[in-house]
C-alpha positions in Angstrom: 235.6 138.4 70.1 237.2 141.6 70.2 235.9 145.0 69.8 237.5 145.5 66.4 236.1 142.5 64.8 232.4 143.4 66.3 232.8 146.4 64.7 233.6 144.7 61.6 230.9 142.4 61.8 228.0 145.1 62.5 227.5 146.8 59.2 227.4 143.3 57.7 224.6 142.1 60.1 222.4 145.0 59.6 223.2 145.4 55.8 221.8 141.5 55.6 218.8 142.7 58.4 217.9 145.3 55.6 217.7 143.1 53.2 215.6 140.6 54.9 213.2 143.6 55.6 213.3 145.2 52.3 212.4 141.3 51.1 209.6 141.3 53.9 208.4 144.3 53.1 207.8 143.1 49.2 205.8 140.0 50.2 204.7 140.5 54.0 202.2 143.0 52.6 201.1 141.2 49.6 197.8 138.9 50.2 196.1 136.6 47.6 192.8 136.0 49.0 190.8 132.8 47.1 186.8 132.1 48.1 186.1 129.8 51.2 184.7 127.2 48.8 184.0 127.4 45.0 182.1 125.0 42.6 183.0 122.8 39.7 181.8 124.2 36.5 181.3 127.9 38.0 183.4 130.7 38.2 185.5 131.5 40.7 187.6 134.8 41.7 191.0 135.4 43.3 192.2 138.6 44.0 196.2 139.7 44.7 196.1 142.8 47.3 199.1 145.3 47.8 199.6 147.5 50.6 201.4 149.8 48.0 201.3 150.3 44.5 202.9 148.0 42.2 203.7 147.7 38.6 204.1 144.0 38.2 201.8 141.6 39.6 202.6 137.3 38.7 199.5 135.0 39.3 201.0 131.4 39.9 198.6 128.3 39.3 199.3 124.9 41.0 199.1 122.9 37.8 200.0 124.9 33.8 200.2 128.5 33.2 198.1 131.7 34.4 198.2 135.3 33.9 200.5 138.2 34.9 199.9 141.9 34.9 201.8 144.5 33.7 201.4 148.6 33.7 200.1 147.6 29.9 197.7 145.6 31.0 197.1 141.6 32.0 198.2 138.8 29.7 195.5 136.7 28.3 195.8 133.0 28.7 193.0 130.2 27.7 190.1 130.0 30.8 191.4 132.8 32.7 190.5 136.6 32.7 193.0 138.9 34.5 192.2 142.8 35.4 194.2 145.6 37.4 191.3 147.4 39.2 194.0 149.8 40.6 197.3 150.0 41.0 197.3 147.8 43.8 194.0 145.8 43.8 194.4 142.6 40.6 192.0 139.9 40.1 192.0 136.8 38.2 188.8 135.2 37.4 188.7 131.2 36.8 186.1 131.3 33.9 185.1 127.0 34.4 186.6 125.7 37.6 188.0 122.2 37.2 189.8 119.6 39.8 193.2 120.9 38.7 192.6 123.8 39.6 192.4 123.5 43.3 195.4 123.5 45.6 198.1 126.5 46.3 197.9 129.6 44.1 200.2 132.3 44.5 200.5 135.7 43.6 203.9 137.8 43.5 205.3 141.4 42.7 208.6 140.1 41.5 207.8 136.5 40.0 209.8 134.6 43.0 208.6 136.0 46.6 205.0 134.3 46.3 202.4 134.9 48.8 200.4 131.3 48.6 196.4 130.5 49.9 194.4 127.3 49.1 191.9 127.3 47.0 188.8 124.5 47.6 187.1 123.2 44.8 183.9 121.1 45.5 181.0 119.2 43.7 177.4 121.4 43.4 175.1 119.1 42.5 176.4 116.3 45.1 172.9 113.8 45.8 171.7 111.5 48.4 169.3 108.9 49.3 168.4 107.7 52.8 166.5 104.3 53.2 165.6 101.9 56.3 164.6 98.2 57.5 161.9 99.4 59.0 158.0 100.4 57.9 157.8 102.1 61.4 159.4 102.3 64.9 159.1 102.0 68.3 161.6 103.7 70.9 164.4 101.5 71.7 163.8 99.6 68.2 167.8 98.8 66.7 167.2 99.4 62.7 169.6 99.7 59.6 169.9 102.6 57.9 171.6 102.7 54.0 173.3 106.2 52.7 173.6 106.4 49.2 176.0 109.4 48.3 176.3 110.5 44.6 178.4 112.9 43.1 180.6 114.4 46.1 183.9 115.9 46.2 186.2 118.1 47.7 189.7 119.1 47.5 190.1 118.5 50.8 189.8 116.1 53.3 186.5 116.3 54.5 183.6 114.4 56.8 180.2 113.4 56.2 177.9 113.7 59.1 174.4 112.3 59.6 172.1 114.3 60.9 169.3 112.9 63.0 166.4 114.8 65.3 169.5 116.3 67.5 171.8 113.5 67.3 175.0 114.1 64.9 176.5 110.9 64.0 180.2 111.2 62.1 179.5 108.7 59.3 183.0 108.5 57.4 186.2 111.0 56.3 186.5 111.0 52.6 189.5 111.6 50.9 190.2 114.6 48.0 188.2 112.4 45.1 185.3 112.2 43.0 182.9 109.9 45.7 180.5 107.6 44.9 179.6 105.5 48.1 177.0 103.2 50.1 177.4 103.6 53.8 175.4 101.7 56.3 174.3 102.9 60.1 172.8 100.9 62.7 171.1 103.0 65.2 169.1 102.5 68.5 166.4 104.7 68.4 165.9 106.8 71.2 163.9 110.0 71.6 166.6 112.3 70.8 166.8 110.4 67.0 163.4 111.9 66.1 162.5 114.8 63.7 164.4 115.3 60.8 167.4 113.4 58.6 170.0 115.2 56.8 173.7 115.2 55.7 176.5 117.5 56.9 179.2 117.8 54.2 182.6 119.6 56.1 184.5 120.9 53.2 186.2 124.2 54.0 183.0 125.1 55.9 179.9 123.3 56.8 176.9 122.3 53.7 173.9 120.4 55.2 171.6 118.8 52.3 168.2 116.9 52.3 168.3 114.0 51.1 165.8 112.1 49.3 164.1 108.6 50.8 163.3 108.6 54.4 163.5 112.6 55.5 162.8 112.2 59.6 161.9 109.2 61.9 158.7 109.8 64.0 156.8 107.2 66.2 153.2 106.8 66.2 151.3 108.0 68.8 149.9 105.8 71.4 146.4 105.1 70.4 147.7 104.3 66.5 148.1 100.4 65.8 151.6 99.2 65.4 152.5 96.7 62.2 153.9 94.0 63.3 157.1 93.4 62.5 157.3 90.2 61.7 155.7 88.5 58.1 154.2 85.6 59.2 152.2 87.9 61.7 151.3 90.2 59.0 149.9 87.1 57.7 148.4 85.6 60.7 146.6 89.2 61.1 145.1 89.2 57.8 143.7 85.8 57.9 141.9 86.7 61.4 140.8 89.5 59.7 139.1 87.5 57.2 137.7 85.4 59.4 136.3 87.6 61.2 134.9 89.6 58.3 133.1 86.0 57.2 131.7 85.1 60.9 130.2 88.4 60.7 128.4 88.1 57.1 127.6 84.9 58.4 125.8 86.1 61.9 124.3 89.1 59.7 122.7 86.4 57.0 121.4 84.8 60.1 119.5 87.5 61.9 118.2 89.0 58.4 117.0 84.7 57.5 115.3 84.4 60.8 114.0 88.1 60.8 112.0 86.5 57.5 111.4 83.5 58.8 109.4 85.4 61.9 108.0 88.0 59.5 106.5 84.8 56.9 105.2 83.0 60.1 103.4 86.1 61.6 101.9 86.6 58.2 100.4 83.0 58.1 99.4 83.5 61.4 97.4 86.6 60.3 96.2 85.3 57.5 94.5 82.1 59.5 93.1 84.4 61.9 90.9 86.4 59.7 90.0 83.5 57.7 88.8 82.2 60.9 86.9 85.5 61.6 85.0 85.6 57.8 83.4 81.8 58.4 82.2 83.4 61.9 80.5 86.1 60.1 79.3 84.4 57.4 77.6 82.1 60.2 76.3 84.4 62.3 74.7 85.8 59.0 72.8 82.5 57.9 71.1 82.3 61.2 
């Protein structure tokens, strides 16, 4: 290429580097800045930042319409509230957070350079139940254990993690849905699986919930008896018990009958004995 047509070509390249700043400049200093999690049925605040002052500010849903703001003031469409706190400082307020709202929203100075961040919508009043095979355990014991989840979602992807004593056991990924599951966990227990059981939800941060049911595995100490695990010995250790209880009552019924038995014959015993002495008397009186 020859100097002439370098020449030629300069003014065009930085006339279309200006352009691409000027456009920069517009939206590289324009944030929209959404909570790290928000809740069904709560409220929920965005807020569109400029590094400047603006007059125009376009909020941008993922799903129907939401508000823009003028120098006049916001517009007012149904479960949103819009307000300019300065001139370059908006917020929008989601007045009952829903599943369709969560996803991209964007926020823009000219309605077509939008500035995008995710906003995560989860379930509040998500429930669990924990339950196991086992009345009590010994180290090294394998039992089942059944999670009942209720109630969970998250917009995005997200694990559930069972938490037990210091052992974190990654129970399954659920997908961006309304969940209602029964998972089931086969453990070995060892001495790091005692002290307490929760439930780590991951969803755009971490939530950790009690759950109700069996709360933390303990095992008894070594002078407490051990259950036996299997029915027919719960059996056979009730009917020795029984036994036992009846040779007892029968050994006591014993000792109290022959403690009588002695105690009627000493009587007699006495009793012939002093007759005995009275006719003695009596004799030595007549003479």
């Amino acid at each position: 290429m020859n100097v002439e047509a370098q020449n030629c070509l300069c003014p065009m390249f930085y006339s279309n580097l200006d352009e691409t700043f000027e456009k920069h400049l517009l939206t590289g200093f324009l944030q929209i800045q959404s909570p790290e999690i928000s809740y069904l049925d709560k409220p929920s605040v965005l807020a569109c930042v400029s590094s400047q002052p603006v007059s125009v500010i376009v909020f941008k849903a993922p799903n129907g319409n939401s508000p823009q703001c003028l120098q006049t003031g916001c517009t007012n469409v149904s479960g949103y509230q819009a307000v300019q706190r300065n001139s370059s400082y908006f917020e929008l307020t989601i007045l009952d957070l829903q599943v369709k709202h969560a996803g991209k929203w964007g926020c823009s100075e000219d309605g077509a350079n939008f500035v995008y961040d995710q906003l995560v919508v989860a379930e509040n009043k998500t429930s669990c139940t924990i339950t196991w095979d086992a009345a009590t355990v010994r180290l090294n014991q394998m039992v089942s254990l059944i999670v009942i989840i209720q109630d969970y979602y998250c917009s995005d992807t997200s694990n559930v993690t069972l938490l037990i004593g210091t052992v974190r056991d990654l129970l399954t990924t659920v997908e961006a849905k309304p969940t209602n599951t029964s998972l089931s966990r086969e453990i070995n227990v060892t001495a790091e699986h005692l002290g307490n059981i929760k439930l780590e939800f991951s969803c755009s941060g971490s939530r950790i919930i009690s759950c109700s049911g069996l709360k933390h595995i303990e095992i008894p100490r070594p002078d407490d008896r051990l259950p036996p695990d299997n029915p027919m010995q719960v059996i056979g250790a009730v009917v020795i018990t029984f036994l036992v209880t009846i040779c007892v009552v029968i050994i006591l019924w014993v000792i109290v009958y022959k403690r009588e038995k002695v105690r009627d014959c000493l009587a007699r015993s006495r009793r012939v004995h002093s007759g005995h002495s009275d006719r003695g008397h009596d004799a030595t009186m007549n003479t």
